[in-house]
N, C-alpha and C positions, 0 to 999 in steps of 0.2 A: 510622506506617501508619494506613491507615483503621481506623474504632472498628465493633464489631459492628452498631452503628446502624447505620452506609452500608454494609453489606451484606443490608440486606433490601430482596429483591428487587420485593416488593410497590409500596414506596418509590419505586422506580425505574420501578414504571413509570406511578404517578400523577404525579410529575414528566414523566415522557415526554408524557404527553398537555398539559401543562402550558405545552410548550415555545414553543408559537403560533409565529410572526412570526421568531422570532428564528432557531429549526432546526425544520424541517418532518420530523417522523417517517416517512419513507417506509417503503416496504417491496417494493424492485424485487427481484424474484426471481432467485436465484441456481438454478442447475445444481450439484450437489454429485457426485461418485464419489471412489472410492479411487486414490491414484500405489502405494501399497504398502501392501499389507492380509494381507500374508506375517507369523506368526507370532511374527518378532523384534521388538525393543521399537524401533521405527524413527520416524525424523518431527522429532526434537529438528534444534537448529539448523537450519531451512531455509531454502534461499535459492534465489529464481527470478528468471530473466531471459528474457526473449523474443527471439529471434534476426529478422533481415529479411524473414524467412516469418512471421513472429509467431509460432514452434512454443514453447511454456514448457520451458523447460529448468530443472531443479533440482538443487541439491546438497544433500542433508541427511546425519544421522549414524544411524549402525547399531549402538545399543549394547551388542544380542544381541551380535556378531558383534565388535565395536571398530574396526568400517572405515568409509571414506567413501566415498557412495552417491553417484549421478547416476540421476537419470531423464529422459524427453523422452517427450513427447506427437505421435506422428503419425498420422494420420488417425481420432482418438479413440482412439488405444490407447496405454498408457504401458508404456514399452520399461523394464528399471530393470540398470544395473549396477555393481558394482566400482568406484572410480577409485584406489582404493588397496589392494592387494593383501597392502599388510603385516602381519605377526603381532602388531604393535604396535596400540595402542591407540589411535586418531588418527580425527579427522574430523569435533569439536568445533568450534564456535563456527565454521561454512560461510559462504564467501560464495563467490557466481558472477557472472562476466561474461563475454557473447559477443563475439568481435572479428569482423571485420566479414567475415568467410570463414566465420565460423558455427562456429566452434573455443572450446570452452568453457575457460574459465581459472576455478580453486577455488584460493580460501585458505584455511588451515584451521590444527588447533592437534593436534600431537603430544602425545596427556595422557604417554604413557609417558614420553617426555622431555624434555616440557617446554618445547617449543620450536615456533617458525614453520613452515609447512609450505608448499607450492604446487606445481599438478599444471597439466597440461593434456593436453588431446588431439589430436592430429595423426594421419594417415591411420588411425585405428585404434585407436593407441598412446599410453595414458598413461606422460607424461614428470611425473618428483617431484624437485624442489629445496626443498634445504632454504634457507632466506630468514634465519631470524635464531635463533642458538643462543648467544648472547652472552650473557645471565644464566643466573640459577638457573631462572628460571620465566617463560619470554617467548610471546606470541601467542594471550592472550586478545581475544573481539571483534573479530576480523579484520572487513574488509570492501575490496572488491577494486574498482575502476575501472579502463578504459582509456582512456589519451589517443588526440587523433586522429590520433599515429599508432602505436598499437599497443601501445604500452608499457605495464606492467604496474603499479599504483601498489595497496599495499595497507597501511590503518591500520590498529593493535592497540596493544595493552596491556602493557605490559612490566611486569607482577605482581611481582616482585619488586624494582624500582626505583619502581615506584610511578609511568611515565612512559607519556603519549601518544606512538607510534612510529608515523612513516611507511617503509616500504620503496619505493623503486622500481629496475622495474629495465628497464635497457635493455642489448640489445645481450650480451643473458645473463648481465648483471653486476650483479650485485643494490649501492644504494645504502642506508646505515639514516641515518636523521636522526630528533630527537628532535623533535615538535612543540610542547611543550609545556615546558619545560627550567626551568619553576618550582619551588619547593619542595613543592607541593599534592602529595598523591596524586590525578591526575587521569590518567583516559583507558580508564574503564571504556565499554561500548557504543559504540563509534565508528562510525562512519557518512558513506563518501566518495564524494568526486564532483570530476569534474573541470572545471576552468571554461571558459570560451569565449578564456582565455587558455593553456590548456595547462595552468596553477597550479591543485594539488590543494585542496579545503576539505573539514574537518574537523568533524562534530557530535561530540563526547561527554561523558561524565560528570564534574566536577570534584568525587568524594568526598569533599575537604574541605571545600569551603563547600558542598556539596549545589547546585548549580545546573549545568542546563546551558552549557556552552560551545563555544564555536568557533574553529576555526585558520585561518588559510591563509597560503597561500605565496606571497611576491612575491621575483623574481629571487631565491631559493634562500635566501631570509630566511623564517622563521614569526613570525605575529602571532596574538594571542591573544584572545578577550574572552567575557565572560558574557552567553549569551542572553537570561537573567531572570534577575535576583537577589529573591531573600524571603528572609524567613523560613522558609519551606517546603521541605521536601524535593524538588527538582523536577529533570526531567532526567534519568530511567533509562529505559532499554530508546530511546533516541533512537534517528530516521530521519531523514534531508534526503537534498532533492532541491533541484534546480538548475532554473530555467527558462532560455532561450535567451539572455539580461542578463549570468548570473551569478547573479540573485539567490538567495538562500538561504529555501527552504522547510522549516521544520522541526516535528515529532510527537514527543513524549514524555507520560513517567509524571509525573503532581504525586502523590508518594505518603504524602503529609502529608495531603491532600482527597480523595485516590482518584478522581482525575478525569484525562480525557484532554488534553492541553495541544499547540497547536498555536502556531506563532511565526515572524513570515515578518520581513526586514529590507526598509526601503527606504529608501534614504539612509544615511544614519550609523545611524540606531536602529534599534532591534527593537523590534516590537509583541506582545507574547505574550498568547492568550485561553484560555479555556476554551472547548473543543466540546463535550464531553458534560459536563455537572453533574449528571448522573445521581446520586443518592444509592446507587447501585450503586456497587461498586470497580470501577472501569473505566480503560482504559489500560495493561494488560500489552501485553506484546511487539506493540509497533505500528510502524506502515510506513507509508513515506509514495512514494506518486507524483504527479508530474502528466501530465494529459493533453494534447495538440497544440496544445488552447486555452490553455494555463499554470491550469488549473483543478487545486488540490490532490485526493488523497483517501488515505484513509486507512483501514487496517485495525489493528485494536484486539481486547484480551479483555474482557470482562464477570467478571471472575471472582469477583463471586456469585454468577452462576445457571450459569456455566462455557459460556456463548456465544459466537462470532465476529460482531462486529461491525465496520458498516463506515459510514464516514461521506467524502460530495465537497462542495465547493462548488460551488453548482452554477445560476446564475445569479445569481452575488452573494449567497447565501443557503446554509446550510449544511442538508446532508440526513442522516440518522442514520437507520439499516436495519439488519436482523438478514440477516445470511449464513448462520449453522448456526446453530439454534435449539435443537438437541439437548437441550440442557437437561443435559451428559455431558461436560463441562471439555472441550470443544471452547475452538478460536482457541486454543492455544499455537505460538510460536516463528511466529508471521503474518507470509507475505512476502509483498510484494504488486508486480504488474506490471501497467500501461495499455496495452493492445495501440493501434494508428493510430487504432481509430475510439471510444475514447474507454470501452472493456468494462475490467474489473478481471477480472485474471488472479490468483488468490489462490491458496496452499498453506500449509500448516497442520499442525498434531499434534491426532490426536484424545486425550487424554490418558489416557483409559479404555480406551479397544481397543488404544492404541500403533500408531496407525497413522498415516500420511501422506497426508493427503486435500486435495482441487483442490475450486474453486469457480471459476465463471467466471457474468459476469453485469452489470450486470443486461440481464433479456432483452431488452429492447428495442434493446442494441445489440449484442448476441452471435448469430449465425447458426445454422445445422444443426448439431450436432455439436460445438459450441464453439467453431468458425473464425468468422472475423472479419462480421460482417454488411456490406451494404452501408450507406454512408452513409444514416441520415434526411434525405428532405428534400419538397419537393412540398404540404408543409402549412406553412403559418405561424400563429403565437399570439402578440397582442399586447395588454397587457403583459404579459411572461413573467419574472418571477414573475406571476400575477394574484391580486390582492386580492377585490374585488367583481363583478368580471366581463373578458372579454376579447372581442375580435375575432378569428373563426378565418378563413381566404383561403387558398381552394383553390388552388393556383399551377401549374395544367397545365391539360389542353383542356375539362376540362368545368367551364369557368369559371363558368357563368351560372344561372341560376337554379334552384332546386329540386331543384340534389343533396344528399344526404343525408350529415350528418356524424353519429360514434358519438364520445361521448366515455366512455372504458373506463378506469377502475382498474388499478392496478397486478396484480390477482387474475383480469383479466379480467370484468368484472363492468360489463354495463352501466350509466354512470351518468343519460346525457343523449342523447336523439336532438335534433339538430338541421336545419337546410334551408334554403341558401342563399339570400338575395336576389342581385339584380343583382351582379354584378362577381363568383360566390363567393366573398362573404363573409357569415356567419354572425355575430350575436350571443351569445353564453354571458355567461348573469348568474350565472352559477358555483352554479348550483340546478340538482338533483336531478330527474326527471321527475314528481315528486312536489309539488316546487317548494321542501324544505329547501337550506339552504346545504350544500355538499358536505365532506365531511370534509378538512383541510390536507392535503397532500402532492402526490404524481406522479401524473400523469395523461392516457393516451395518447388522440391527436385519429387519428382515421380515418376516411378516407374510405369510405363503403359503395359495393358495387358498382362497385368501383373496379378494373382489371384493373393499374393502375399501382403494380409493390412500391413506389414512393415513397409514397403516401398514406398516411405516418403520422408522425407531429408530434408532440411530449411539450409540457405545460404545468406546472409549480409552481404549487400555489394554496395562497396563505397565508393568515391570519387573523387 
């Protein structure tokens, strides 16, 4: 595990400024409020998914109480109920997924006995099947997908055989297959998705050799293989996401370096990096999506200074931003969802108040109230990233001379007025009104006096 060295948070953040070129320290503002700010010790395991309204839907655990919770956000108010009503203890290690009628499906882990659990809801009424009661201790690290066409496929952990388990089921009839059917104790964190062939793929932990690994399934065979292999402990708390290919995007803990680890495949091999080297411990309970573009992003913990952190690629270039800065063991149990136009939909535990808190953001693509903004467009910036300077072009009617551009910080804070020549388009030598070079990061182009909501463009400026 990380040394008390990489937990001073000071560390962390003269590195942060360190980063130049390689990850631009943003800081796009998030929107933070409570899903459940009720008393009991709530927020552990959570998991959100966006339905075809984009409304965030979540399932976390209640462990006041020993049940499993569901919430949903409509028209900015978060509704929160029940989805299991038993007197048992159940609602551990959640996953959710919306089918395409807007009907929520949870996996979950019965602690009383020890076994697989799965609920859903229809007209009103949750329905609870039990999925796998086959050992002494089975259905840790669930996590739930649907295929296209509806079927229910969910990985976990079969703790007392030591084995990666896929369930699925069609047709009401639940299938169990082993993914993993090596000798290793593997198949802690799992993490699934389903491909553009219908075939399930698998992230999770192989506790013997310490590295993450991945499954999947061809014509009703599993294959197996290591994302990265080290020395190092690497591979806990894994996320993957799929882009429209198949390919495999994946986020985990290196908990040897206390650093966030991200690992995509193309072709035969995997590439695995470091995103944050933060001399912080960073990389608890992270999540990974992508957005429309196939652009990764990720939510992560800090937990030395106990912050939610979030890091996208984001024109070829990787951005790293604070979402809760609380400085109050915030970012536990981080799930995270890309709504259509490219916003992170985020829910979390705050670990200090026990509560279950939403973040959505950043603002430039999030609208009133947390619903979906309209697309940017109407401004162009080129080269985006820009280094030493860029071309901005105003791209609607008042093309021509001597309109007026703002170029604004992520804090809103003017950096740069500008004023078109011929064609609108604008020079920026990436200086200050003052005439310093502008600090790295995001930076929104607007148009002034503009009655057009499009007039507003984002640039990256590296260094």
């Amino acid at each position: 595990m990380a040394s008390t060295a990489r937990r001073t948070a000071l560390a962390g953040l003269v590195l942060a400024l360190q980063l130049g070129s390689s990850a631009a320290r943003a800081n796009p503002p998030f929107t933070l409020e409570p899903v459940d700010a009720t008393a009991a010790f709530v927020g552990q395991y959570a998991s959100i998914a966006l339905d075809a309204a984009q409304v965030p839907r979540v399932s976390y655990y209640d462990e006041t109480s020993g049940n499993l919770k569901y919430a949903q956000r409509t028209g900015g108010v978060w509704t929160r109920e029940t989805a299991d009503l038993s007197t048992d203890d159940q609602g551990l290690f959640t996953s959710i997924a919306i089918d395409a009628t807007g009907r929520p499906h949870i996996s979950y882990y019965d602690n009383t006995n020890s076994r697989l659990l799965y609920t859903f809801k229809s007209g009103g009424i949750w329905t609870r099947e039990i999925v796998d009661a086959t050992s002494a201790d089975v259905g840790w690290y669930t996590s739930i997908a649907l295929d296209g066409s509806g079927n229910v496929w969910i990985s976990y952990y079969d703790k007392a055989n030591g084995d990666l388990k896929v369930a699925h089921r069609v047709g009401g009839v639940w299938t169990l297959e082993t993914a993993d059917p090596e000798g290793d104790d593997a198949g802690l964190y799992t993490s699934i998705e389903i491909g553009p062939d219908g075939e399930p793929r698998v992230l999770y932990y192989d506790q013997t050799t310490n590295d993450p690994a991945y499954a999947w399934r061809v014509a009703g065979t599993w294959n197996h293989e290591p994302v990265e292999e080290s020395e190092d402990d690497t591979g806990l708390y894994g996320s993957l996401a799929l882009d429209g290919a198949g390919r495999p995007y994946v986020s985990y803990y290196d908990a040897t370096n206390g650093d966030l680890k991200f690992a995509e495949k193309t072709g035969p091999a995997w590439t695995a990096i470091t995103i944050d080297p933060s001399a912080n411990d960073v990389g608890y309970d992270t999540s990974i999506a992508l957005d429309a573009a196939g652009n990764p992003h990720i939510t992560y913990q800090d937990s030395s200074v106990g912050n939610l952190l979030y890091a996208r690629r984001w024109f070829g270039t990787w951005e790293l931003s604070t979402v809760d800065d609380s400085f109050d063991n915030v970012g536990l149990y981080s799930t995270l969802a890309i709504d259509q136009y490219g916003g992170a939909r985020i829910c979390y535990q705050d670990g200090t108040t026990s509560d279950l808190r939403y973040a959505y953001g950043p603002q430039e693509l999030i609208g009133v109230g947390g619903d979906p903004a309209p697309a940017l467009s109407g401004v162009t910036v080129a080269p985006n990233p820009a280094g030493r300077g860029a071309h901005v072009r105003l791209a609607f009617p008042q093309t021509g001379a001597g309109a007026r551009i703002a170029i604004v910080d992520v804090h809103g804070r003017l950096a740069r007025t500008l004023t078109t020549a011929g064609e609108g388009i604008a020079l920026w030598d990436g200086a200050d009104e003052q005439g310093a070079a502008v600090r790295p990061g995001l930076y929104f182009v607007r148009a002034l006096a503009s009655a057009d909501p499009r007039a507003v463009g984002r640039v990256v400026v590296l260094r």
